[in-house]
LUMLUM-741910 format. One record per residue (C-alpha): residue in three letters; x, y, z. Coordinates in steps of 0.02 Angstrom, whole numbers, plus 32768, in hexadecimal, padded with zeros to 4 digits. Layout:
residues N
ALAXYZ...
***
This chain:
residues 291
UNK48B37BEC5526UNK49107B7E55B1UNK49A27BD75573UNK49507C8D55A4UNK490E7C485638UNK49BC7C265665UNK49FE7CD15634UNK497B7D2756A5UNK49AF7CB65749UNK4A5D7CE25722UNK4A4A7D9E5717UNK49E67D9457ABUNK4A747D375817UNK4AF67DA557BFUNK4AB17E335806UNK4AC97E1258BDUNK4B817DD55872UNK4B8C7E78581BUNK4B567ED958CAUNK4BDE7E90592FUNK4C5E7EAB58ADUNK4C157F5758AFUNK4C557F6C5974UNK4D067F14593AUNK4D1C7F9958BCUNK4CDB8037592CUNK4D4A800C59ADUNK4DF27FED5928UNK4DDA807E58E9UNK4DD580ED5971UNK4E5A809959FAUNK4EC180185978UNK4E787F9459F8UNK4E0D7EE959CCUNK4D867EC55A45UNK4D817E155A49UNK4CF87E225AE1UNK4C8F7E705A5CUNK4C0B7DC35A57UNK4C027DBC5B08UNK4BB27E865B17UNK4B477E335A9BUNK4B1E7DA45B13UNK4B157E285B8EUNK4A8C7E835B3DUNK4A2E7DE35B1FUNK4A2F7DBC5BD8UNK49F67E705BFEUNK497F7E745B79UNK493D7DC95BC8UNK49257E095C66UNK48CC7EA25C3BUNK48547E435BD3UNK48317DC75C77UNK485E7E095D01UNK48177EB85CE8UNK47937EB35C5AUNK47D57F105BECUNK478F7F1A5B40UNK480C7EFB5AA9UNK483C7FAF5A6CUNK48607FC15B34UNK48BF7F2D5B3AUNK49407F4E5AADUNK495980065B0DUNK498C7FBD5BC2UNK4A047F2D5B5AUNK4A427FB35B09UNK4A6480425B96UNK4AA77FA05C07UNK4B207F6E5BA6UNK4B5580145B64UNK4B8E80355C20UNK4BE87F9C5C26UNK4C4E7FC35B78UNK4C4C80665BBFUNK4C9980355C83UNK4D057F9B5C21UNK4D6980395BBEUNK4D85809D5C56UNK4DB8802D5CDDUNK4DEC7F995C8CUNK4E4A7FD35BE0UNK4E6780895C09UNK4EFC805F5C6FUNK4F517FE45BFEUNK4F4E805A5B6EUNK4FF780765B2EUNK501C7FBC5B56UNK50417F535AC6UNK4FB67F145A51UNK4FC67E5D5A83UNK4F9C7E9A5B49UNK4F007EF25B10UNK4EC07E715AA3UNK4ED67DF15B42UNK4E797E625BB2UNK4DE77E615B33UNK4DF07DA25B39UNK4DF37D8A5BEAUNK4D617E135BFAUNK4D057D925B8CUNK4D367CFD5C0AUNK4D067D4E5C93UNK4C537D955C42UNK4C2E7CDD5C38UNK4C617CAF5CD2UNK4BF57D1B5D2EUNK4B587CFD5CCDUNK4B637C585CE9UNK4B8A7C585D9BUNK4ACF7CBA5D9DUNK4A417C365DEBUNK49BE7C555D88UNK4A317C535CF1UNK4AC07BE25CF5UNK4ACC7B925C42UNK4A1A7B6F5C22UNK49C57BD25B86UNK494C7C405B90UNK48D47C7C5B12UNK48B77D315B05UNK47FA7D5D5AE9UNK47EB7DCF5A48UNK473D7E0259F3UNK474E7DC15933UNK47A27D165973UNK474D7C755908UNK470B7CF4588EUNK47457CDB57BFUNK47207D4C5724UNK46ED7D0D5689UNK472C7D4755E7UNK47017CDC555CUNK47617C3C558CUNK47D67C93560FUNK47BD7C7C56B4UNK48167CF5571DUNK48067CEB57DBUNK47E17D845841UNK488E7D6558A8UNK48EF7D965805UNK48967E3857CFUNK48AC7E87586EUNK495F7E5C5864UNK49767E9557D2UNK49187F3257D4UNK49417F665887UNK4A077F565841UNK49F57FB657ABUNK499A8037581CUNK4A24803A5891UNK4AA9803F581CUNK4A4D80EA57D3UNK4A4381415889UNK4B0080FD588EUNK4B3D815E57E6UNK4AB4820C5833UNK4B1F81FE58D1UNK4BC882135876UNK4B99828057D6UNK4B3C82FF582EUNK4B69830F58EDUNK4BE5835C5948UNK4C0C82C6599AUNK4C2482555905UNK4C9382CB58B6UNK4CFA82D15935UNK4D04821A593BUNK4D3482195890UNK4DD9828358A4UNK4DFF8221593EUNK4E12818C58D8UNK4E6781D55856UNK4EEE821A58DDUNK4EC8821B5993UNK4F59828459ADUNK4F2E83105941UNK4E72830E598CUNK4EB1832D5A26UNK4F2083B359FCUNK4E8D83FD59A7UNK4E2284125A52UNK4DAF83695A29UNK4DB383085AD0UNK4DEC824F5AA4UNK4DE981EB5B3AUNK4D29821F5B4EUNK4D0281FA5A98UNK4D5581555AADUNK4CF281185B28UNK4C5481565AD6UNK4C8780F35A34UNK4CA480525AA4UNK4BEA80825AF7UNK4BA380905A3EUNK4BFB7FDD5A0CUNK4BC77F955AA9UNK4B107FCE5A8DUNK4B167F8E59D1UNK4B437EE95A0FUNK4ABD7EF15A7FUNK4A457F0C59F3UNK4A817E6B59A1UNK4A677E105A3BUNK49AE7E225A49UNK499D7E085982UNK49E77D695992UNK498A7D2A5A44UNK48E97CF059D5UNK49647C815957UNK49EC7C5159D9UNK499A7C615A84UNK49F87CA55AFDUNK4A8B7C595B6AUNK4B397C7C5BA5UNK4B8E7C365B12UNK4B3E7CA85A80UNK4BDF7D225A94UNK4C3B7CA35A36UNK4BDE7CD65991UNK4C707D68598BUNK4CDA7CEF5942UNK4C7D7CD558BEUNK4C627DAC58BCUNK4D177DC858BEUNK4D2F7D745812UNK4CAC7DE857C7UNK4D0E7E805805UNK4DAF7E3D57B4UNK4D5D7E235706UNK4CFE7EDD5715UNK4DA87F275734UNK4DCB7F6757EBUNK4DB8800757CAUNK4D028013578DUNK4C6C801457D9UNK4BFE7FF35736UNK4C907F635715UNK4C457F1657B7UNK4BA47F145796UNK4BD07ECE56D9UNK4C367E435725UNK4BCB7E0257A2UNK4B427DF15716UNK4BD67D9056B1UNK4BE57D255739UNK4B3B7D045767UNK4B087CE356A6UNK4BAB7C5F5692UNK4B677C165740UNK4AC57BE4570BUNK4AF27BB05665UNK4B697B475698UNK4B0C7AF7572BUNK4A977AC156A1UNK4AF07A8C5606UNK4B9D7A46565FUNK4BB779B456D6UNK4BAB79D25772UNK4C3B7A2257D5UNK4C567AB1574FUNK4BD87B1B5780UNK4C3E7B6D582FUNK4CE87B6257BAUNK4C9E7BBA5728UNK4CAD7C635770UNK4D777C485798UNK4D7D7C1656E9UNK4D2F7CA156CEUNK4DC17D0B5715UNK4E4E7C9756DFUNK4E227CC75631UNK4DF47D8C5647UNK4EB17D82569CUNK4F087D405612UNK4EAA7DA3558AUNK4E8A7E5255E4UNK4ED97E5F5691UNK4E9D7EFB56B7UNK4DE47EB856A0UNK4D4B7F02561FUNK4D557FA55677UNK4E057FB356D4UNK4E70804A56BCUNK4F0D801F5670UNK4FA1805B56F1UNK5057808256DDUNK50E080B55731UNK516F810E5702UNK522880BE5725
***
């Protein structure tokens, strides 16, 4: 049973991985570019979430809209004046950018008054409450998690079956050229897809707040993301999603049963063996090139 409860806190955690990695692998696959900033939107949307609940009033479903149409302009602004410009620039440039963006996200939260690098706890209806099933007990926190990501990750796979708009971000990143040549307009698509990553992370900000709190440092849970991407395979979003549950299952486990110390290396582990057995990850598409 302690072994299930275990399983059910990791799925839980590797969901929120899984939704980060989700962002990594939208934004790969439609510029080529890693978003290494992609914790700190989630941090973002905490703080945003945090002050909606507060500072305005505003009830939960409320709160998880404002996080996410805040930081879905600032992934949305970040694309056009910050990375727009640099595109065509070398990979390691871009990649820096996203970095620094990061830095500097900190920075200015923390240089806030009333937020510094204090935590804050975000006020959420089911928080304390547990569910019973036989000898499980499940807290509330989890569920929600886990049912508000497999919800999202359904509107996610609507959006680019059966719209216009996710079809046309398909074929963009399958060949950005050839979309544009084919009348679909690129630039404005790719700074909708960093909008939609930006708001995903967002999402996984205020489902962590009631396990983490909230405070400037939660960005750096990315790292931990990033891994989950790489064993998914870059170029899939239901990879992502798989990954970060892979991650969030070895996590717990080995938080439990190991000494102490292996439960933040397990998930590199994790990717050092996914490397040498299957590079290209569960899902990856296997490239070549012609010579």
């Amino acid at each position: 049973m302690q072994f299930i409860q275990l399983v059910i806190s990791g799925l839980a955690q590797g969901c929120i991985y899984g939704l980060i990695a989700l962002g990594f692998v939208l934004i790969y696959k439609a510029t080529e570019t890693v978003n290494f900033a992609q914790g700190e939107l989630l941090m973002i949307g905490g703080f945003a979430g945090l002050f909606a609940a507060t500072t305005l009033g505003m009830p939960y479903w409320a709160v998880i809209i404002v996080a996410m149409a805040v930081t879905a302009l600032i992934g949305f602004l970040n694309e056009r004046i910050i990375l727009r410009p640099i595109l065509g620039q070398s990979a390691v440039a871009i990649v820096m950018v996203t970095i620094g963006f990061g830095y500097m996200a900190r920075g200015l939260v923390t240089m806030i008054p009333v937020i510094g690098t204090d935590t804050h706890s975000l006020p959420v209806p089911f928080r304390g409450e547990v569910f019973r099933f036989g000898g499980l007990v499940i807290s509330a926190e989890h569920l929600v998690i886990i049912a508000v990501t497999v919800v999202l990750c359904g509107l996610l796979a609507a959006l680019f079956r059966y719209t216009k708009i996710g079809i046309a971000m398909q074929a963009m990143s399958q060949n950005q050229l050839a979309a544009y040549y084919m009348g679909i307009p690129v630039k404005r698509l790719s700074s909708l897809i960093w909008a939609i990553s930006a708001a995903v992370a967002a999402i996984a900000g205020i489902l962590l707040a009631p396990l983490t709190f909230i405070h400037a440092n939660m960005g750096f849970i990315g790292i931990k993301a990033f891994p989950a991407a790489v064993i998914g395979g870059f170029t899939s979003l239901p990879g992502a999603i798989v990954g970060g549950l892979i991650i969030g299952i070895v996590e717990s486990l080995a938080g439990f049963y190991l000494m102490e110390g292996f439960k933040d290396a397990a998930p590199f582990m994790v990717v050092l063996a996914m490397l040498v057995l299957k590079p290209n990850g569960l899902f990856g598409e296997r490239l070549a090139k012609k010579v």
